[in-house]
C-alpha positions in Angstrom: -16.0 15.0 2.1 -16.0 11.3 3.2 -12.6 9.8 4.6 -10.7 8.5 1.6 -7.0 6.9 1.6 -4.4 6.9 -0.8 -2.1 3.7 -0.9 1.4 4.7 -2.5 3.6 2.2 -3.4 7.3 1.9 -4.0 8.2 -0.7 -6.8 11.8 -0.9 -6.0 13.9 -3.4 -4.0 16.2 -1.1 -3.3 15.8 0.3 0.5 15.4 4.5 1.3 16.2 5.3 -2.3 14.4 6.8 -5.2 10.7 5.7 -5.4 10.2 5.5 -1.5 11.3 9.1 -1.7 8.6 10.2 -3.8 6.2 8.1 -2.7 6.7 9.5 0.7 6.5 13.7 -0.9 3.4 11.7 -2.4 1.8 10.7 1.1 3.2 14.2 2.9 1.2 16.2 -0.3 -1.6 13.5 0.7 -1.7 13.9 4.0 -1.8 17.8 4.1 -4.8 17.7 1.9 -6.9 15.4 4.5 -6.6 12.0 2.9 -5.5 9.0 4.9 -2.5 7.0 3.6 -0.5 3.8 3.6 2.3 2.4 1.8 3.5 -0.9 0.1 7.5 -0.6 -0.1 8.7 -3.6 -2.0 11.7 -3.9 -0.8 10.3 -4.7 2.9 8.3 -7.3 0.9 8.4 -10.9 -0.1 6.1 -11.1 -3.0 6.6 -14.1 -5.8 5.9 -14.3 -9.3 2.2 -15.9 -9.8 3.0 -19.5 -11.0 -0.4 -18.9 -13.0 -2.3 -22.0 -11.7 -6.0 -20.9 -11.6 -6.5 -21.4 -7.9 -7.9 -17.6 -7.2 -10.7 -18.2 -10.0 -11.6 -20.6 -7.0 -11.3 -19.0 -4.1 -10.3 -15.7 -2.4 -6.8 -15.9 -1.9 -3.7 -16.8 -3.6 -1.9 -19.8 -2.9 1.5 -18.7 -2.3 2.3 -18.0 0.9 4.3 -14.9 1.6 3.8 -10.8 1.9 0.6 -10.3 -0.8 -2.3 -11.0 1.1 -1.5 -7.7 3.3 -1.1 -6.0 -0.6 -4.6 -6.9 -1.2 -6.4 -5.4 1.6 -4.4 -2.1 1.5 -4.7 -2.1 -2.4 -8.9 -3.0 -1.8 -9.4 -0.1 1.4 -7.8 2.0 -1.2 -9.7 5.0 -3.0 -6.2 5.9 -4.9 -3.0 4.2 -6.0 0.1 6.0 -6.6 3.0 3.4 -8.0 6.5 4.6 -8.2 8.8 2.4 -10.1 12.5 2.9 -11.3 13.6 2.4 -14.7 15.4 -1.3 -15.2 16.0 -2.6 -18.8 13.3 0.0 -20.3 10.5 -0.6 -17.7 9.8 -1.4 -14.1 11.4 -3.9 -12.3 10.4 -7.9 -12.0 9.4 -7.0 -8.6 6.9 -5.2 -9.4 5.8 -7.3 -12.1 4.7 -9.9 -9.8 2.9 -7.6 -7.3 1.3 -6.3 -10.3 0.9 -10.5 -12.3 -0.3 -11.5 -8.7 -3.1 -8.5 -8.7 -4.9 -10.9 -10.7 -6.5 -12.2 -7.6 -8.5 -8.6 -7.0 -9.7 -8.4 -10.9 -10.8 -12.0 -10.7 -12.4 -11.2 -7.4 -15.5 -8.4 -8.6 -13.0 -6.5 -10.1 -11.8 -5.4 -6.8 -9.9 -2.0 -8.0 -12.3 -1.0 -10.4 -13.3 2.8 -10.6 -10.2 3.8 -7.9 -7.8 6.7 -9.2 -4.6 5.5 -10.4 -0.9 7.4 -10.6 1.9 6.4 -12.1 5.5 8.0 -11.0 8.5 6.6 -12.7 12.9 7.8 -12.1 15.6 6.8 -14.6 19.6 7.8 -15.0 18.9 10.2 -17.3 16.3 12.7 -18.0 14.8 10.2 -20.6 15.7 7.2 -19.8 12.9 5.2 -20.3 10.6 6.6 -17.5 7.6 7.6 -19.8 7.6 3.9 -21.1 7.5 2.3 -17.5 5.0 5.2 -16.8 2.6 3.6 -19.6 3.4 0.2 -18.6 2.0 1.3 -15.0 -0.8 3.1 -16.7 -1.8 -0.4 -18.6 -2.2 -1.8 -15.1 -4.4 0.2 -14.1 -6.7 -0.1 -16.8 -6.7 -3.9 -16.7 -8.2 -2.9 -13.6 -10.7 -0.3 -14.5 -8.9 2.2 -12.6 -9.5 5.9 -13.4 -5.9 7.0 -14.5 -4.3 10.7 -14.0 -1.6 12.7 -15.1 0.2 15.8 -13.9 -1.7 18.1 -16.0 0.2 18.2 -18.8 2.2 14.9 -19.4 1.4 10.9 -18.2 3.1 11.6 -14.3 5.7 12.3 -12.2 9.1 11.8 -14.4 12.5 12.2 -12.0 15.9 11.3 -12.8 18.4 9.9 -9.9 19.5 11.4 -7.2 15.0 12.8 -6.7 16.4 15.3 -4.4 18.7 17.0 -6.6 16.1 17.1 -9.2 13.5 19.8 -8.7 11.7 19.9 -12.2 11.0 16.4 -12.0 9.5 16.3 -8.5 7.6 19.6 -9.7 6.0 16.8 -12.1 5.7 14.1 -9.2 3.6 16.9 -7.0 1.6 18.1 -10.0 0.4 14.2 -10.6 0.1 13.9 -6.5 -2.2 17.1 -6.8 -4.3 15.7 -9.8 -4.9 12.2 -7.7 -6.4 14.5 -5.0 -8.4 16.9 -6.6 -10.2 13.5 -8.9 -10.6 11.8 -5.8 -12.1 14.9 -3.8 -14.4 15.5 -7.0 -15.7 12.0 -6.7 -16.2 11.8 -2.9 -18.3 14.9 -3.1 -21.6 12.5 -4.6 
């Protein structure tokens, strides 16, 4: 099998919580299995909303000046994407939704994620509390990309509910979808 890394990536702003803590049981599962793996935490990140102004149809980078440019090249050296996001108001947080508005940039640019395997992982308060919503909304993203989009085997992803570690059903469901991302990216590397 040819090297391949996954990129997981935290979509909250909040520091050694929830979605860094299974996007780091994502990388370990990762790891163990041979990949290569980075990480995009947002909440080490300055990334700011995409004012929308056209300039990437024009050239390769965006205009804004702060954290996205090092999102782009781990997002392009990429064979998989794993995004955890917490539940705020019924879907992901506004951080994310710029890292994911500012994206723009790679679609524009050859469609840039096109054909990598996409995950979704999503926590909320409560058992349902909106996780399989933000799950989708991740899931759209990816397929405004191209991206080839997995499950767990049964469901849409990995669905937790706050505190991850005290919840072992819903990290069975975030290893699952972490296991899926493998096994599609192994069957593809083996052309």
């Amino acid at each position: 099998m040819i090297s391949m890394k996954i990129l997981g990536i935290s979509g909250s702003p909040r520091k050694g919580q929830n979605c860094e803590k299974m996007i780091e049981a994502v990388l370990k599962v990762a790891n163990e299995r041979g990949f290569e793996t980075d990480t995009v935490f947002i909440s080490n990140l300055e990334v700011a909303p995409c004012k929308a102004c056209g300039a990437c149809r024009e050239q390769d980078s965006c205009i804004i000046d702060d954290d996205m440019e090092e999102v782009y090249e781990k997002m392009r050296s990429s064979d998989g994407i794993v995004v955890a996001a917490p539940v705020y108001m019924g879907n992901y947080p506004a951080q994310l939704k710029a890292l994911f508005d500012r994206s723009v940039l790679l679609r524009r640019k050859d469609m840039a994620l096109k054909n990598k395997v996409g995950a979704a992982l999503s926590v909320g308060g409560s058992r349902n509390g909106g996780q399989e919503k933000t799950i989708q909304s991740i899931h759209d993203w990816m397929h405004i990309h191209g991206m080839i989009v997995v499950g767990d085997n049964a469901h849409f992803g990995g669905i937790t509910w706050n505190p991850v570690e005290e919840d072992n059903l819903g990290m069975q469901t975030v290893l699952e979808t972490t296991k899926k991302l493998c096994d599609v990216l192994e069957l593809i590397g083996k052309k």
